[in-house]
N, C-alpha and C positions, 0 to 999 in steps of 0.2 A: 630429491633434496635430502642430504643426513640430517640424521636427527636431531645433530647439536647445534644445526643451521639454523633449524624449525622455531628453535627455544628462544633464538637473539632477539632483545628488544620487547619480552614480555616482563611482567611486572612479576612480581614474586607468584601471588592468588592465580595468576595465567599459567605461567606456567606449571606449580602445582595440579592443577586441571587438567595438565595435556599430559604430562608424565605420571598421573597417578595408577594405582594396578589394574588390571583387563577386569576388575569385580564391577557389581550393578554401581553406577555413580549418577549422582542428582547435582545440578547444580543450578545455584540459585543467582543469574544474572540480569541483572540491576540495568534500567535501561543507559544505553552508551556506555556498558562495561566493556565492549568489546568480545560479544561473544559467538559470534559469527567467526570473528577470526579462531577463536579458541577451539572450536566447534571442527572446523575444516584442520586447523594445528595436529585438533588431536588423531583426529582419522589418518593425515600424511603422518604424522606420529609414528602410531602403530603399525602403517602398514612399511616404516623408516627399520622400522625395529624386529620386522618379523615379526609381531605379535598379530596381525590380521592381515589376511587376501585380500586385496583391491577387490577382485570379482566375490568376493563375499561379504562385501558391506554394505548395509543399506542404511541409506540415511532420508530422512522424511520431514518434509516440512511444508508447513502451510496454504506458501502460496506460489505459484510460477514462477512470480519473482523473484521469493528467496532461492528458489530452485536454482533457479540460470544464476546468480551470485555465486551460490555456494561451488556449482559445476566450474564456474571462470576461478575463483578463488582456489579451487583442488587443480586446477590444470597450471595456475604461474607455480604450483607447491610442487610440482613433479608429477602429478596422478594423472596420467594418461587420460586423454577421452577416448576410449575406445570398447570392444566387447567384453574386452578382462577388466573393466574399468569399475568404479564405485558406481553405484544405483542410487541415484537421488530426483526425488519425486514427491510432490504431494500425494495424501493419501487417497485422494481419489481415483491420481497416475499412477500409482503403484496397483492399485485394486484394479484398474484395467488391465495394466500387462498381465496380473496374474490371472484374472480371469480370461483372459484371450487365450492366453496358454491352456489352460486346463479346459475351454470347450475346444481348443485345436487337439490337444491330444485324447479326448472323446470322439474326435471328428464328429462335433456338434458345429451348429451355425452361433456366431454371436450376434446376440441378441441388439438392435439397435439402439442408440440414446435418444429419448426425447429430443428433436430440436426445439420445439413449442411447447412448453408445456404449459402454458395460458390455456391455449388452444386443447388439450388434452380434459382439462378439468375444468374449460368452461363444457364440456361435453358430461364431465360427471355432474355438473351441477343443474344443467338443465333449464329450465323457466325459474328456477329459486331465486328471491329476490336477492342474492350472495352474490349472483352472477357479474353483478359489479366491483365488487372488490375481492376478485380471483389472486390478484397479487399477495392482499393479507392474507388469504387463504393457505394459499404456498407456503407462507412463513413459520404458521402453524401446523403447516405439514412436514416442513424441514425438521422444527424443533421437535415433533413426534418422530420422527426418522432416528432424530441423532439424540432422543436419551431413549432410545429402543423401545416406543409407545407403541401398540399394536393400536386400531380401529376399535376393535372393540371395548377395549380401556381407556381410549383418550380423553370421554367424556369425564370419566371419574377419577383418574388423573390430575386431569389439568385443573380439575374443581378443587381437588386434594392441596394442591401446589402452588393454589391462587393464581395461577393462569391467565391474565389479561388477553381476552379475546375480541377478536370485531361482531362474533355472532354466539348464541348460547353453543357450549360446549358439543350438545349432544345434536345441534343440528354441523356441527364442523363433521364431529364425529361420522356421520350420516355421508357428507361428501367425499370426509377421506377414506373410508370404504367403500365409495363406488372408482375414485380416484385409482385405486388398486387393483382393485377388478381389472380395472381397462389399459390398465396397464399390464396385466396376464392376459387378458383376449389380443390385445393388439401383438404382443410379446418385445415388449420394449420398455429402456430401462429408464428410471433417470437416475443419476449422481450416486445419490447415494446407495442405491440397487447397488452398485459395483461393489462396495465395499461389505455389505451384506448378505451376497452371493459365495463372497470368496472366505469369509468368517463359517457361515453354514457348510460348503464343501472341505473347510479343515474341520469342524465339527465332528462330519459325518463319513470322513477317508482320513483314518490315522496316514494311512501311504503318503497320500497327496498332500497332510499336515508335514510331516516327518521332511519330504522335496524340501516345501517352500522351506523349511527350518536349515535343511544342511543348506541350499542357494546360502541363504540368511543368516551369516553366522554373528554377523557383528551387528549389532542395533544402534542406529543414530538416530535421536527425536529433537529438533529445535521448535522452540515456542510451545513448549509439555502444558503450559498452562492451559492453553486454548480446547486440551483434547475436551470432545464430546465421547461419552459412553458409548457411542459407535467405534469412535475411531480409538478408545480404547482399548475394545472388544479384537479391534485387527491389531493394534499394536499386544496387546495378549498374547493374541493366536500364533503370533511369528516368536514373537519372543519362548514362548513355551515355557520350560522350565528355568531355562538357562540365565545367567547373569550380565551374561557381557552384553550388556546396554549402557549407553551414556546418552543422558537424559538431561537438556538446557529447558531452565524455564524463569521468568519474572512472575512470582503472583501476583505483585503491584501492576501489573499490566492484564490479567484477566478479565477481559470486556468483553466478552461473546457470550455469556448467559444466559443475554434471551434469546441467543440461537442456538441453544442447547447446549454449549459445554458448561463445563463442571470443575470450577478450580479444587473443588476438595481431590480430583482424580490426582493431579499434580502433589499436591498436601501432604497426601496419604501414601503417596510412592514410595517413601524410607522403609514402613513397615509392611506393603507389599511385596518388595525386592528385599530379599534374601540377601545379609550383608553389606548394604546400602552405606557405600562414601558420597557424605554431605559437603559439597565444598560455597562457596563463594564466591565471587567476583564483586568489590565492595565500588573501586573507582569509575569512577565516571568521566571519559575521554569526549562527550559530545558536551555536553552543554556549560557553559560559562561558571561558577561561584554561583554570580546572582541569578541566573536561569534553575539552578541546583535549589538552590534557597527557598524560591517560591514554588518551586514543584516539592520540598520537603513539608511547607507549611500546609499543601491541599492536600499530602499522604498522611496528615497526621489525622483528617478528619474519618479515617480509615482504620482508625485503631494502630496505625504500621507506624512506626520508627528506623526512618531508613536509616539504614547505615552507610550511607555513601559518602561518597567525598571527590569534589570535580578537580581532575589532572588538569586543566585548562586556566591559563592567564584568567584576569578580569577582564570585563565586556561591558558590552554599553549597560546601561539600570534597565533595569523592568520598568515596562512604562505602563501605567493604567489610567484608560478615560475612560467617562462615562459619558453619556451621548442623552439628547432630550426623548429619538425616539427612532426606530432603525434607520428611515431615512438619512438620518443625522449622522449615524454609527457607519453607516455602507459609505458615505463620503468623508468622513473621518479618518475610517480606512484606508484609503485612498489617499489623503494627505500623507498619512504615515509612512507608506507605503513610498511614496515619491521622497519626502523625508530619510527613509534611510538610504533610498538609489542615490542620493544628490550627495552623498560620503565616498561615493565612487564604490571599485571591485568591479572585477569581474562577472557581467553577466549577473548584473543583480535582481532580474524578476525570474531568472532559471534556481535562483535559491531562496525563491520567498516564495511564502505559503498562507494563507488563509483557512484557517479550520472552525467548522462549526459543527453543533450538536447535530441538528437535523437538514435536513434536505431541504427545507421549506424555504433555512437563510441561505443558501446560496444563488438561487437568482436576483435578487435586489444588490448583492456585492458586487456579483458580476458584472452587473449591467454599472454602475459605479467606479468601477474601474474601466472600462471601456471606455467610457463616456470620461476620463481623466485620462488616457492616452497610454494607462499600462495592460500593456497584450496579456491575455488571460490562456493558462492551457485547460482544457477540457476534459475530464475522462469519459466522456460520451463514446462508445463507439462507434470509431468515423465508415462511413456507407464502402469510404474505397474499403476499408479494411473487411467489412463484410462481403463484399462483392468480389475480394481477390482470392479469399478461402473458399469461397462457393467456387468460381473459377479453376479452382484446386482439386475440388470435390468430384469435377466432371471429369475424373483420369480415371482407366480404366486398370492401372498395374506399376507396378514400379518403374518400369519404361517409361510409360509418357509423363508419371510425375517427374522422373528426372529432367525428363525435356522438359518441362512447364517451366522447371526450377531455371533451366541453362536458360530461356528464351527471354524470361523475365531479367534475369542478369546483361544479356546480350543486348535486350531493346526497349526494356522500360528505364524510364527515368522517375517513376513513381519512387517517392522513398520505403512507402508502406507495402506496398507488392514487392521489392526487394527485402524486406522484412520477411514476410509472410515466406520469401522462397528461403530465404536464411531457415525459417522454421522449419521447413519442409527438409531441407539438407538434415538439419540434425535430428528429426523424426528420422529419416531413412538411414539414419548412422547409428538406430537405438535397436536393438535384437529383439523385433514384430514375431512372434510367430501367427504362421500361417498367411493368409493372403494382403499385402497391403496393397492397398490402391485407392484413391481421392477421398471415400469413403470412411476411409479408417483413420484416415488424413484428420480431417474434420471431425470426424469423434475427441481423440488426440488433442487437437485444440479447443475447442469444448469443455474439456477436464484439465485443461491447461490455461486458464483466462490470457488472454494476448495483453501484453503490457501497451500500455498506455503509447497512444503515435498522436503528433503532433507540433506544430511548432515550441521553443523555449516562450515561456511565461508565466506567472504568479498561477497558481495553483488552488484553485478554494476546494476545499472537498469535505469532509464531516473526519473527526474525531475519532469514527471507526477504521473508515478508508486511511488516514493518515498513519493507521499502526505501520510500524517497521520502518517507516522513512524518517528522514531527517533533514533541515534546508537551512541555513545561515539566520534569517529570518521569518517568526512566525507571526502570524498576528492570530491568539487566539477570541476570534467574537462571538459574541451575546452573552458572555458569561454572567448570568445573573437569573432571578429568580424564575422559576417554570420552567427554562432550559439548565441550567445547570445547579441541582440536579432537575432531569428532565421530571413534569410533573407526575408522568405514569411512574414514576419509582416511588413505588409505596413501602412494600416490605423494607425491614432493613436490609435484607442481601443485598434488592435492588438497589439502591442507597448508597450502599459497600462499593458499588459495581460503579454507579456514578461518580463516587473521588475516586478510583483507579482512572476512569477514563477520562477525568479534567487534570490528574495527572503526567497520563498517555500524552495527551496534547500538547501540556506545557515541556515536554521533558522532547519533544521535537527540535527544539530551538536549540540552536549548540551559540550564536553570536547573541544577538537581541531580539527581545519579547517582549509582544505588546497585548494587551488583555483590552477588550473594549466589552461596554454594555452598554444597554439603553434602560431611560428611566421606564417606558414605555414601550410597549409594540404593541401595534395595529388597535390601540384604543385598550387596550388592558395595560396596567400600572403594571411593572414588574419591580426593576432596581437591582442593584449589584448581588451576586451570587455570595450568600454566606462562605464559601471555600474560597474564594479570594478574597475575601474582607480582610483576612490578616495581613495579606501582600502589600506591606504599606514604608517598612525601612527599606528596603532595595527599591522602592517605585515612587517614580514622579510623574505629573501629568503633564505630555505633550505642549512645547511652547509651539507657536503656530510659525511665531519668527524665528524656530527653528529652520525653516524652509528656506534655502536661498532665493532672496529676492531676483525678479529674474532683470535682468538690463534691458534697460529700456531709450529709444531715443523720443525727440521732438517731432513728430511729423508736420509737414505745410497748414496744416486745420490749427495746429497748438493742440492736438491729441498726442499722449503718451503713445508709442508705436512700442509693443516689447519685442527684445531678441526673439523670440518666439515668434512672433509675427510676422518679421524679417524674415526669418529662415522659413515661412511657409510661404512667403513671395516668391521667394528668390526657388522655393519648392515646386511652386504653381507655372511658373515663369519657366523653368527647367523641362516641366513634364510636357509645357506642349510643345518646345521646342524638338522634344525626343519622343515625342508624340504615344508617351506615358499616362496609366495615371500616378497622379500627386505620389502614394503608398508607394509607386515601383519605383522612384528615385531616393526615396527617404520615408520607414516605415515612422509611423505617428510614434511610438514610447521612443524612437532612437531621436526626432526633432527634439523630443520632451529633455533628454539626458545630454542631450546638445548644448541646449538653452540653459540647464541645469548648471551642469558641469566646466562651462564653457574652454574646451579643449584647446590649446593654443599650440600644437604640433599635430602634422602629420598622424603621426605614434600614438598620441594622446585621444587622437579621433580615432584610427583604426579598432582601439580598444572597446571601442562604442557600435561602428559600422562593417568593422572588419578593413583589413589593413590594403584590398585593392580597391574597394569601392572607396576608403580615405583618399587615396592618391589619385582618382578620380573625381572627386567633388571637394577635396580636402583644399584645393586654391580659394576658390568660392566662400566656403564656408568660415576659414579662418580670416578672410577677410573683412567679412561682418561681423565677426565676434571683435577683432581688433578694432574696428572704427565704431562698432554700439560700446565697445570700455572706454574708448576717448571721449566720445560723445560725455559718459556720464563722466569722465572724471572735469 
């Protein structure tokens, strides 16, 4: 694509950004400023302009997700996918390829990745009574990983740092030294090994620093806030002396702390890059005026003054309830929730979302909207999805993975195993050196987390999990004291860290936003979170008669019979004739948005059930809609 193509349709601060000189550049984008696009802009940019080689760019980011985004995004812009193509990777997919490289050309073995690593360090810990909470363990071995803690320092460390731990310091200490050991006896890696492998061997081989740097000529970092001192240390290492890096970050969005990064790495980036252009990105293209409004009032408790301003029409208000006690809240939800589907749109639980602080609230939601008829998506990992990658893993060479791939395409009708073969295609389309086969497969996806497979539906997942996404509607719940902020944020850093992340959450919502809390949960008093206390001119609380009332006739008893009820007879009545069950003629949220919406074309129901199964049950159906609207009228 030319490069004056590139620029069409950016706002002044964008395009500034993409056209600015090949020096080190920071820039500071504002969540829904749009800088993803900016991000991919400026790479086809440069490489429009002559100013960089595709095969010598490397851009690096977070998560798998962003990864495959940013690669579809470079590929409609003109950037080839292919071997002379851009390098875009998380940094733990980057620290593979290059460590695969450099024990290929030692003609060393590569070392394996953990697949268990429960299982690993329930081995270092033994009979210790820790042996039950191996997981918190982990956690505090990650965070020692990624701000470069050795074992022998972590007890007096993490003491130094105020460190909240599940066990005294120096008996953690004690496990993640043996954790390590056994992790050199067995000769196997986990995660973050890769990226500390490959920092040590530029360390300790100017040559093999000097490669990675000419490969590496161009530096691309999105989401800079997030780095940890690890992955500092490899963005360092590559970068060397050189300038030409361009560097995207929010520090209103630094929420990973207590997994070891360090917003000051971000902060401090002007006066470590040498000639450092600071630019901006001010406007906000996701979220509404009043969605913008009430995430400016919880940034303020943050010491930050944002300076944004939302490109977007008006939207529905901010709505905020409070709830007597989570039960109460989890079905509240749920009204809401049907509340905004019953306004119509397309596919409106594939753009709603539920987020909470911890893991604890997501099971009583769930079960809550389940139990209300809106189909719920999971990020669980589904058994096929594990079973098709193991599957994958049993190939002995490039050969039979391609077969696996072709065979899967030819004879499954799995959605998730033609996924998995999709993956496999563009692994084998990525320059492996040395031997690929099932093995290297499944490493590969490992340090690539597999996105999310499942049917479309409302989405609950935590405040951290929801970074980077965005859905039409959110509902963010329990907003109130203990959870928000969570009560282990003691220091003020932590503190800092919790209004960026009640932020994060709010700044999801690009249409309308719903904040709920309980007075209570589970026999502890809580009540509304002081960071939403000010959310009070843009917010009104839910009318209930907001809901469309559903139509209803007289039945023979002189009971109210609702369209809802109707349409499940006539559903029940259907299935055993087709000798179904009920769900495989008419899934439960599409009766619920039936009843809701009450569709009176063909057209109008397709939009709901899809436009052949309308013109299939679509006589039936508009038929009781029309005789339940006479009836009441």
């Amino acid at each position: 694509m030319a490069a004056e193509e590139l620029l069409r349709a950016m706002d002044a601060d964008q395009r500034a950004a993409v056209t600015c000189p090949e020096t080190a550049t920071v820039i500071h984008a504002g969540a829904g400023s749009g800088k993803t696009r900016v991000l991919t802009h400026r790479i086809a940019y440069r490489i429009a302009t002559g100013s960089a080689a595709a095969e010598r760019v490397l851009a690096i980011t977070f998560t798998r997700e962003a990864a495959s985004e940013m690669r579809r995004r470079l590929l409609h812009l003109g950037v080839a996918r292919n071997l002379q193509s851009v390098t875009v990777g998380t940094f733990h997919a980057i620290a593979l390829a290059l460590l695969r490289q450099r024990l290929s050309d030692l003609h060393k073995p590569m070392p394996a990745i953990i697949n268990n690593r429960q299982q690993l360090l329930a081995a270092a810990i033994g009979d210790h009574p820790l042996a039950s909470r191996a997981r918190e363990i982990l956690i505090e071995i990650d965070w020692a990983h990624a701000r470069l803690i050795q074992p022998a320092t972590f007890a007096q460390t993490a003491s130094r740092l105020g460190r909240y731990a599940p066990a005294p310091h120096n008996e953690i200490a004690t496990i993640y030294k043996k954790y390590e050991q056994l992790k050199l006896q067995r000769n196997v890696l986990d995660l973050d090994d890769l990226i500390t492998r490959v920092i040590e061997a530029m360390r300790t081989d100017n040559a093999y620093a000097q490669a990675v740097r000419w490969r590496y000529r161009h530096l691309f970092v999105d989401e800079a806030q997030d780095m940890n001192p690890l992955q500092y240390e490899l963005f360092d290492a590559i970068r060397g002396q050189r300038s030409d890096v361009f560097v995207v970050g929010d520090p209103m969005q630094a929420i990973y702390g207590w997994n070891g990064s360090d917003k000051k790495l971000f902060d401090e980036l002007p006066d470590k890059l040498r000639g450092t252009t600071v630019l901006h990105l001010p406007n906000n293209y996701r979220c509404s005026p009043q969605i913008l409004a009430a995430a400016k009032t919880v940034a303020a408790h943050a010491d930050h003054k944002l300076n944004a301003k939302s490109m977007r029409p008006d939207s529905e208000p901010v709505i905020a309830k409070g709830f007597s006690d989570n039960e109460s809240e989890a079905a509240g939800i749920a009204t809401m929730l049907w509340s905004y589907a019953s306004r119509g749109g397309a596919n409106p639980w594939k753009m709603s979302a539920v987020l909470v602080r911890t893991n604890n609230q997501v099971e009583p939601i769930v079960d809550a909207l389940v139990a209300s008829g809106i189909p719920v998506r999971t990020s669980r990992p589904a058994p096929e999805l594990t079973s098709a990658i193991s599957d994958a893993s049993q190939c002995t060479n490039r050969n039979s993975l391609m077969t696996w791939a072709t065979d899967v395409f030819t004879e499954s009708t799995s959605e998730i195993q033609r996924w998995v073969a999709e993956q496999l295609q563009l692994f084998l389309k990525l320059d492996h050196p040395g031997s690929v086969d099932g093995r290297t497969f499944a490493s590969w996806m490992r340090t690539n987390p597999a996105e999310q497979q499942g049917p479309d539906g409302v989405e609950v997942l935590t405040f951290h999990s929801a970074k980077g996404r965005e859905w039409d509607c959110v509902v963010v719940a329990g907003a109130e004291v203990g959870l928000l902020p969570h009560f282990s944020a003691i220091s003020k850093e932590q503190q800092q860290e919790e209004v960026r992340l009640a932020y994060v959450a709010l700044t999801r919502a690009s249409h309308q936003l719903f904040i709920t809390w309980s007075e209570s949960r589970k026999g502890r008093t809580t009540g509304r979170s002081s960071l939403v206390a000010e959310i009070s001119d843009s917010s009104r609380t839910i009318d209930h008669n907001e809901i469309p009332k559903r139509t209803a006739r007289i039945s023979s008893s002189g009971r109210k019979v609702s369209l809802e009820d109707q349409i499940k007879k006539w559903r029940s009545d259907r299935a055993r004739v087709i000798r179904q069950l009920p769900n495989a003629v008419l899934a439960d949220h599409e009766l619920n948005l039936i009843a809701l919406q009450k569709p009176t074309s063909i057209e109008d129901l397709g939009k709901i059930v899809g436009q052949i199964t309308a013109k299939q049950i679509g006589p039936d159906l508009l038929s009781i809609i029309a005789k339940a609207g006479a009836t009441v009228k």
